[in-house]
C-alpha positions in Angstrom: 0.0 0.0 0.0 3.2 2.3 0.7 4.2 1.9 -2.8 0.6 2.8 -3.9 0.2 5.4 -1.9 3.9 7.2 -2.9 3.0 7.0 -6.9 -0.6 8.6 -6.1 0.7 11.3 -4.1 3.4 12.3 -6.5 0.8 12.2 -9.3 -2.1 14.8 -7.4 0.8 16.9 -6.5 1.3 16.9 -10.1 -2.2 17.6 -11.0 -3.0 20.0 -8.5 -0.1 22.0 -10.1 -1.9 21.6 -13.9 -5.1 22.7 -11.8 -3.9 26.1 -9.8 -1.2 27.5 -13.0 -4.1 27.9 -15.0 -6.4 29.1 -12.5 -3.7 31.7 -11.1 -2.9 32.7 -14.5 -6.9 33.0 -15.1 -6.4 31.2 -17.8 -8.8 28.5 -16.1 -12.8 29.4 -14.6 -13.1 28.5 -10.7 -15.6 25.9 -12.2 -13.3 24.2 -14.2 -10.8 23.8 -11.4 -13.1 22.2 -9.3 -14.1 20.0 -11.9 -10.3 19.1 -12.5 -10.2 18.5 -9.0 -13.2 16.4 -8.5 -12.0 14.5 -11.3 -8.8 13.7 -9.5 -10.0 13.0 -6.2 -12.1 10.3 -8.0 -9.1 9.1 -9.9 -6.9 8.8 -6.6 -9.5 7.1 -4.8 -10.2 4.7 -6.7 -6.4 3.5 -7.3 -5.8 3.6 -3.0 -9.3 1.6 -3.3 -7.7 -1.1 -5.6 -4.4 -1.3 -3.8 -6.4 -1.7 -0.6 -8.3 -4.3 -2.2 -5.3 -6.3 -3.5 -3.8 -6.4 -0.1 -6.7 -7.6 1.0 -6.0 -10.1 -1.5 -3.2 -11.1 -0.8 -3.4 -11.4 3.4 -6.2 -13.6 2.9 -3.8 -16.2 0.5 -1.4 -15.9 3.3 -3.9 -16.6 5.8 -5.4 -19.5 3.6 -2.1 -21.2 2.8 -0.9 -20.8 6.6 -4.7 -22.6 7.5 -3.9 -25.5 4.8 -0.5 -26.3 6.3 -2.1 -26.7 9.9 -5.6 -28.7 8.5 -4.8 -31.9 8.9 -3.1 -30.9 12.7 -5.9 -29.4 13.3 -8.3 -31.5 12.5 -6.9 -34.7 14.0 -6.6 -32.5 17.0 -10.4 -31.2 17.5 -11.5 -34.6 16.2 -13.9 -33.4 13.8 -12.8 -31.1 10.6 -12.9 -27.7 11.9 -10.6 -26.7 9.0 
């Protein structure tokens, strides 16, 4: 997620700059920014969503491999298959 979260940053600080040069200039309507930025808060969120949701992912294979090595343990243990 660190990773994720390093590349997203670096890209709205990018953006914002494309969104408040123009609108300092004048060169853009306060409308238009806020569009711009609406349009990148969507964009951001949406990546930190999927990188959240891959993690998620990926600690539930962890969790599921680390379960399937222990079954049989397990099971033999509670004497019924609880895994």
């Amino acid at each position: 997620m660190k990773s994720y979260w390093k590349a997203e940053s670096e890209k709205l600080a990018i953006a914002l700059r494309m969104i408040i040069e123009p609108r300092a200039a004048n060169e853009r309507s306060k409308a238009e920014a806020k569009i711009l930025l609406n349009q990148q808060k969507v964009a951001t969120s949406a990546v930190l969503t999927a990188a959240e949701g891959i993690s998620a992912v990926a600690v539930q294979a962890a969790l599921n491999a680390a379960l399937k090595v222990i079954k049989d343990l397990v099971n033999s243990k509670t004497g019924f298959p609880l895994l």
